[in-house]
C-alpha positions in Angstrom: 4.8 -9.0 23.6 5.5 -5.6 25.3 8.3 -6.3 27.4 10.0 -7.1 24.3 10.1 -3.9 22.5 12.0 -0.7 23.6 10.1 2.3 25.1 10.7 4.3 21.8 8.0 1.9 20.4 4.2 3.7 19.7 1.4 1.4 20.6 -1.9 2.3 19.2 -4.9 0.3 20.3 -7.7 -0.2 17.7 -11.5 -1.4 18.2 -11.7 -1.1 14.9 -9.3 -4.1 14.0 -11.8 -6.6 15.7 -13.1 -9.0 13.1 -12.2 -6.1 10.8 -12.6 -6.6 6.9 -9.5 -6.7 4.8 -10.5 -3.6 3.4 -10.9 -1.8 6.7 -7.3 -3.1 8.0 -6.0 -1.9 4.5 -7.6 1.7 5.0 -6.0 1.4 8.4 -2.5 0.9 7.0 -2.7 3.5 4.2 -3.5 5.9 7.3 0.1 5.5 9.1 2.0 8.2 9.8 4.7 8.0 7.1 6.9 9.4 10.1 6.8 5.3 11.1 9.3 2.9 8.8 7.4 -0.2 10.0 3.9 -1.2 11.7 3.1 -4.3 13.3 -0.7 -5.4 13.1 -2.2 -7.4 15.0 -5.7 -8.4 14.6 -8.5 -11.3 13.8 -9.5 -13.8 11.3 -10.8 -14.0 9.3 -9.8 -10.4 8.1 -6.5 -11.5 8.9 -5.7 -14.3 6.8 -7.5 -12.5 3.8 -5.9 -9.1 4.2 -2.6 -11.3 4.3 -4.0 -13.1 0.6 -4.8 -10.1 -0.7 -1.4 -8.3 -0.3 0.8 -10.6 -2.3 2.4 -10.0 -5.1 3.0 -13.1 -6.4 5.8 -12.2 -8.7 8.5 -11.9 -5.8 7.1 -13.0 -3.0 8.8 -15.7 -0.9 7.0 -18.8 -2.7 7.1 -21.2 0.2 5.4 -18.3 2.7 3.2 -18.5 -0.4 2.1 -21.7 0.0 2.0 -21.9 3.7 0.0 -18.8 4.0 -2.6 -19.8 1.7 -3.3 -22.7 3.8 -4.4 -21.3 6.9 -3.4 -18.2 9.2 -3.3 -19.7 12.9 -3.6 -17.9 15.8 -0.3 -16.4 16.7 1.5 -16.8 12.9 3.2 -13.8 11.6 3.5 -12.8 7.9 6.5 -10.4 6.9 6.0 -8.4 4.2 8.2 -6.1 2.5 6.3 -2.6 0.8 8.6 -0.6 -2.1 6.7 2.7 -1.2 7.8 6.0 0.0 4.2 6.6 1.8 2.0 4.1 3.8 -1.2 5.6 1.8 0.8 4.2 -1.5 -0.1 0.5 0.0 -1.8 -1.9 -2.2 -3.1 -5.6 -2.9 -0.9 -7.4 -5.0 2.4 -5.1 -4.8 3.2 -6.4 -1.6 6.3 -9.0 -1.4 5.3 -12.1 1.3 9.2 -12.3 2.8 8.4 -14.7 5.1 5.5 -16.8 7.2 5.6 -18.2 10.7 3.3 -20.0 12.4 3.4 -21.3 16.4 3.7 -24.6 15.0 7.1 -23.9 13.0 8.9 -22.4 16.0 
Protein backbone atom coordinates (compact mmCIF):
# COMPACT_ATOMS: atom_id res chain seq x y z
CA UNK A 1 0.00 0.00 0.00
CA UNK A 2 3.02 2.41 -0.18
CA UNK A 3 2.81 3.71 -3.56
CA UNK A 4 -0.44 4.96 -2.59
CA UNK A 5 0.39 7.44 0.04
CA UNK A 6 2.34 10.70 -0.42
CA UNK A 7 6.02 10.97 0.77
CA UNK A 8 4.91 13.34 3.68
CA UNK A 9 3.54 10.01 5.15
CA UNK A 10 5.71 8.53 8.45
CA UNK A 11 5.89 4.75 8.37
CA UNK A 12 6.94 3.15 11.57
CA UNK A 13 7.52 -0.57 11.58
CA UNK A 14 6.61 -2.52 14.78
CA UNK A 15 7.66 -6.23 15.97
CA UNK A 16 5.72 -5.50 18.62
CA UNK A 17 2.25 -5.52 16.67
CA UNK A 18 2.83 -9.33 15.77
CA UNK A 19 0.07 -11.43 17.39
CA UNK A 20 0.09 -8.44 19.79
CA UNK A 21 -2.65 -8.32 22.58
CA UNK A 22 -5.37 -5.69 22.44
CA UNK A 23 -3.92 -4.17 25.25
CA UNK A 24 -0.51 -3.95 23.85
CA UNK A 25 -1.90 -2.36 20.39
CA UNK A 26 -3.95 0.01 22.74
CA UNK A 27 -0.71 1.08 24.73
CA UNK A 28 0.80 1.46 21.25
CA UNK A 29 -1.87 3.99 20.14
CA UNK A 30 -1.97 5.99 23.40
CA UNK A 31 1.90 6.49 22.63
CA UNK A 32 1.43 8.48 19.21
CA UNK A 33 2.86 11.51 18.80
CA UNK A 34 -0.14 13.90 19.21
CA UNK A 35 1.88 15.94 16.35
CA UNK A 36 -0.04 12.98 14.03
CA UNK A 37 -4.11 13.70 13.33
CA UNK A 38 -4.51 10.00 12.17
CA UNK A 39 -2.64 6.51 12.46
CA UNK A 40 -3.21 3.67 10.37
CA UNK A 41 -2.46 0.15 12.12
CA UNK A 42 -1.95 -2.64 10.67
CA UNK A 43 -1.48 -5.79 12.49
CA UNK A 44 -2.71 -9.54 13.39
CA UNK A 45 -5.55 -11.50 14.65
CA UNK A 46 -6.51 -12.17 16.78
CA UNK A 47 -5.42 -8.99 18.63
CA UNK A 48 -6.95 -7.33 15.76
CA UNK A 49 -10.34 -8.23 15.66
CA UNK A 50 -10.50 -7.86 19.56
CA UNK A 51 -8.73 -4.55 19.85
CA UNK A 52 -11.40 -3.55 17.11
CA UNK A 53 -14.42 -5.07 19.77
CA UNK A 54 -13.04 -3.49 22.46
CA UNK A 55 -13.01 0.11 21.07
CA UNK A 56 -16.61 0.65 20.28
CA UNK A 57 -18.75 2.74 21.75
CA UNK A 58 -21.81 1.40 21.08
CA UNK A 59 -23.85 4.42 21.56
CA UNK A 60 -22.80 6.07 18.15
CA UNK A 61 -21.14 3.79 16.41
CA UNK A 62 -22.11 2.93 12.78
CA UNK A 63 -24.58 -0.10 13.79
CA UNK A 64 -24.24 -2.05 10.66
CA UNK A 65 -20.08 -1.89 10.95
CA UNK A 66 -21.31 -3.05 14.29
CA UNK A 67 -22.73 -6.02 13.28
CA UNK A 68 -20.29 -6.91 10.59
CA UNK A 69 -17.35 -6.46 12.74
CA UNK A 70 -18.53 -8.57 15.39
CA UNK A 71 -18.63 -11.39 13.04
CA UNK A 72 -15.23 -11.85 11.97
CA UNK A 73 -12.14 -9.49 11.05
CA UNK A 74 -10.74 -11.04 7.68
CA UNK A 75 -7.51 -10.58 6.53
CA UNK A 76 -7.27 -7.32 4.71
CA UNK A 77 -10.81 -5.58 6.24
CA UNK A 78 -10.40 -2.10 7.58
CA UNK A 79 -12.30 -0.66 10.51
CA UNK A 80 -12.66 3.31 10.63
CA UNK A 81 -12.98 4.70 13.70
CA UNK A 82 -13.50 8.20 14.71
CA UNK A 83 -11.69 9.34 18.40
CA UNK A 84 -13.25 12.83 20.14
CA UNK A 85 -9.81 13.39 21.94
CA UNK A 86 -7.36 16.16 21.78
CA UNK A 87 -4.34 13.58 22.78
CA UNK A 88 -3.76 10.01 21.43
CA UNK A 89 -2.82 8.93 25.28
CA UNK A 90 -6.73 10.08 25.89
CA UNK A 91 -7.73 6.80 23.84
CA UNK A 92 -10.02 4.36 25.29
CA UNK A 93 -12.33 1.14 25.01
CA UNK A 94 -15.67 1.94 24.57
CA UNK A 95 -15.43 5.81 23.63
CA UNK A 96 -14.44 4.99 20.25
CA UNK A 97 -17.15 5.59 17.35
CA UNK A 98 -16.95 2.34 14.65
CA UNK A 99 -17.67 4.77 11.33
CA UNK A 100 -17.35 2.27 9.08
CA UNK A 101 -16.12 -1.60 8.28
CA UNK A 102 -14.75 -3.06 5.13
CA UNK A 103 -13.84 -6.29 4.31
CA UNK A 104 -12.03 -7.73 0.82
CA UNK A 105 -15.23 -9.39 0.26
CA UNK A 106 -17.41 -6.13 0.18
CA UNK A 107 -15.23 -4.23 -2.31
Amino acid sequence: ILPYFDDATEVIFSDRLYLASPDAMLKLIKAVSDQYAHILMIAHNPGTHMLALNLIDPDHSNIAAVTLLAGNFPTAAQAHFELDITRWCEAASGRCVLKTFTTPRSL
